[in-house]
C-alpha positions as CSV (number, residue, x, y, z in Angstrom):
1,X,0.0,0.0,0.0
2,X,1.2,3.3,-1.3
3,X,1.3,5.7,1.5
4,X,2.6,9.0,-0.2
5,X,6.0,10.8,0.1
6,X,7.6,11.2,3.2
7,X,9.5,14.8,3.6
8,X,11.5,16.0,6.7
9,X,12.4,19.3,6.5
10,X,15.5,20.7,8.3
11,X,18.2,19.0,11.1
12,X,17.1,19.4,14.6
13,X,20.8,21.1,15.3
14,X,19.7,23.9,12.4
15,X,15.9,24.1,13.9
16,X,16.8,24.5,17.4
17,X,20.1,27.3,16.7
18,X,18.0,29.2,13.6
19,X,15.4,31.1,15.7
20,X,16.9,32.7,18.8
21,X,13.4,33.0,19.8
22,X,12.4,29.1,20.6
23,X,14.9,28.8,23.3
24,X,15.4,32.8,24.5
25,X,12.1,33.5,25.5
26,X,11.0,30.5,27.4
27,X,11.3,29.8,31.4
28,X,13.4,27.9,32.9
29,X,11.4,24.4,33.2
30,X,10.0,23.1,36.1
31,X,11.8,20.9,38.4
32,X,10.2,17.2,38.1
33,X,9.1,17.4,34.3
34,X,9.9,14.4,32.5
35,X,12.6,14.9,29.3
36,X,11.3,14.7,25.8
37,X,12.8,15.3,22.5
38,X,10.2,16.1,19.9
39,X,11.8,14.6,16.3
40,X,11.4,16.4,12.4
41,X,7.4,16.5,11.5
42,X,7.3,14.0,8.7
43,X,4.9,14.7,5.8
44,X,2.3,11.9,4.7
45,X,1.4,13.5,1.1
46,X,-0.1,11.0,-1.5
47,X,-0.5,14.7,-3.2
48,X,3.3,15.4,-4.0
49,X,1.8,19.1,-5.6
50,X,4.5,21.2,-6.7
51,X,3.1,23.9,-6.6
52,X,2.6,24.0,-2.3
53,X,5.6,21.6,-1.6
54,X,8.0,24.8,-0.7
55,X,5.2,26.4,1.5
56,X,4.8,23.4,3.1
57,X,8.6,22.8,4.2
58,X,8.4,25.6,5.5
59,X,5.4,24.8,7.2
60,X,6.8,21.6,8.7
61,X,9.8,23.8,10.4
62,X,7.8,26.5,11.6
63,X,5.4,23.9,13.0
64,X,8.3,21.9,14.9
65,X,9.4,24.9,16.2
66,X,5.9,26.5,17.7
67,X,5.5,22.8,18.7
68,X,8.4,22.7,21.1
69,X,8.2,26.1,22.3
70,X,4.3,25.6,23.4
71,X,5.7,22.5,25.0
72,X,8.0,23.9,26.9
73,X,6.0,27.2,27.8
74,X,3.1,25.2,29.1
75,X,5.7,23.3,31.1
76,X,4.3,20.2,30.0
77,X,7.9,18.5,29.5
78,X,11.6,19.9,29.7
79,X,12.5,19.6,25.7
80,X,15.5,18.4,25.1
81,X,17.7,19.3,21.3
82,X,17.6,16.0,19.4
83,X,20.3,17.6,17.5
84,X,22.9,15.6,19.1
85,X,21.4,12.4,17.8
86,X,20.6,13.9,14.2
87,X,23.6,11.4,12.7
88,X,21.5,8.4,14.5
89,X,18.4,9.7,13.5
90,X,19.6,10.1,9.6
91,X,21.1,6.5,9.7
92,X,17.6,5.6,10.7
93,X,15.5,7.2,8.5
94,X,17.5,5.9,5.6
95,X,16.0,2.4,6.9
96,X,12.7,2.8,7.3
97,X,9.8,4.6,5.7
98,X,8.6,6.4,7.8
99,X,10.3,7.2,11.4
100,X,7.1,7.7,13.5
101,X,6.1,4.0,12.7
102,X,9.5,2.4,14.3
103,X,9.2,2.5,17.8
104,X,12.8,0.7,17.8
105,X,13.8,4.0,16.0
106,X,12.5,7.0,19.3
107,X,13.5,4.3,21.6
108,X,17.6,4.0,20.1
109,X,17.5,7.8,19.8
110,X,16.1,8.2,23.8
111,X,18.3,6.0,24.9
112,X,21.3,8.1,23.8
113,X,20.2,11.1,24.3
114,X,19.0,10.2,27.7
115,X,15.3,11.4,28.3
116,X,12.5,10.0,29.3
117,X,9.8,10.2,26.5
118,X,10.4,10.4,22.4
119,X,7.5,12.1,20.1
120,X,7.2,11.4,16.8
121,X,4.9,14.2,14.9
122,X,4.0,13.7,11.4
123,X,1.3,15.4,9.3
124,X,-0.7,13.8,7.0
125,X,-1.8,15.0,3.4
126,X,-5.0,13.8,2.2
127,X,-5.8,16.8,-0.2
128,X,-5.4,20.4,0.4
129,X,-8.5,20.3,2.2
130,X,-7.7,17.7,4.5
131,X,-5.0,17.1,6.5
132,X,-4.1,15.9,10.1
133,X,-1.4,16.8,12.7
134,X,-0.1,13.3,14.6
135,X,1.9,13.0,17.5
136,X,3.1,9.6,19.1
137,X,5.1,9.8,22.5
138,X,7.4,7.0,22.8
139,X,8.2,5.9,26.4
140,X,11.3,4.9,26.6
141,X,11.7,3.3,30.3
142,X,8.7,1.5,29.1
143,X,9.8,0.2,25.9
144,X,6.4,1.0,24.0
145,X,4.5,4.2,22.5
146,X,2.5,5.2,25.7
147,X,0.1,8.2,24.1
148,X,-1.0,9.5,20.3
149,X,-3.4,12.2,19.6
150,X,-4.3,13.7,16.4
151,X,-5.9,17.1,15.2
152,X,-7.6,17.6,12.3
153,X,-7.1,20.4,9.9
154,X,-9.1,22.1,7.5
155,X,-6.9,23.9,4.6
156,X,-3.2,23.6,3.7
157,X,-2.2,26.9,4.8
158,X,0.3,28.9,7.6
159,X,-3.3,29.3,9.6
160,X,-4.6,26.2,9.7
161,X,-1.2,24.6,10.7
162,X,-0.2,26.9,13.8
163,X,-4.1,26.5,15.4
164,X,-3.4,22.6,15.1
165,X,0.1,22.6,16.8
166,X,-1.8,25.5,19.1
167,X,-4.8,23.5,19.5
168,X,-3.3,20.4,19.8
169,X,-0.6,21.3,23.1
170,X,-3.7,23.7,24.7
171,X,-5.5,20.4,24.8
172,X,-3.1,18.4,26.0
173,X,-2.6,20.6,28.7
174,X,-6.2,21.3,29.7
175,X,-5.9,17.6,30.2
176,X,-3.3,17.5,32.1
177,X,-5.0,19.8,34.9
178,X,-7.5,17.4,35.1
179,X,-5.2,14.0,35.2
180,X,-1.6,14.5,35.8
181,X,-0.5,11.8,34.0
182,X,-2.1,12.5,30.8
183,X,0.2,12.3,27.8
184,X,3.5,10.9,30.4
């Protein structure tokens, strides 16, 4: 089964050091949040249309980006730069497919980086109508992917992709106010 192209835009290193204002404007974390490294969005496109494919790289990067900084500013986790693993994570992704579906992949690159908990976002295509923003955490003390959520999106544009990463971390932590294990 054909399940598109698979993009992923950008290195975490040249993410995390190419806008000062991820990292500069956020508070320290809170003591007792459990480590994450939040991994490249991969693209699911069975579309593979020319004409938005440069929008939507940068798309992808700018949606990593807000994604780890609402993260971290909602003090849900203390994210952690997968850069350092970005040779492992290359090696990796020349193997498989699609990253977010190898759970051997987030746990190898927790595992040396050290953290607790691996997400894997990815976006899929279905026209440029529909799309949906994925995340999978990976746990890796436990071995196994220990939470997924997914948003919806209506329209392939800079809008509808920053009120899913917005939408999608204001949910999650709504949810964790009301059960403080959600999404560990």
């Amino acid at each position: 089964m054909n399940m598109g192209r698979r993009l992923v835009v950008g290195s975490g290193a040249a993410l995390l050091f190419g806008s000062p204002r991820v990292f500069a404007q956020t508070p320290a974390p809170a003591p007792g949040l459990r480590s994450i490294a939040v991994l490249q969005i991969e693209l699911l496109d069975d579309q593979n249309n020319p004409a938005t494919k440069a929008a939507q790289e940068v798309r992808l990067r700018e949606a990593l980006l807000q994604l780890r900084e609402e993260l971290r500013a909602r003090s849900l986790y203390r994210v952690v730069d997968p850069g350092p693993t970005q040779p492992l994570q290359d090696k990796l992704r020349a193997q498989q497919e699609f990253f977010y579906r190898c759970d051997d992949c987030a746990a190898q690159v927790g595992q040396q980086l050290g953290v607790d908990l691996v997400m894997t976002p990815w976006v899929q295509k279905v026209s440029e109508l529909i799309l949906n923003f994925n995340v999978q955490i990976f746990g890796v003390p436990a071995g196994k992917v220990i939470f997924s959520k997914s948003v919806d999106m209506r329209g392939n544009d800079d809008e509808s992709w920053k009120r899913a990463v917005r939408y999608l971390v204001r949910d999650m932590a709504e949810k964790r106010t009301m059960n403080p294990k959600y999404g560990q």
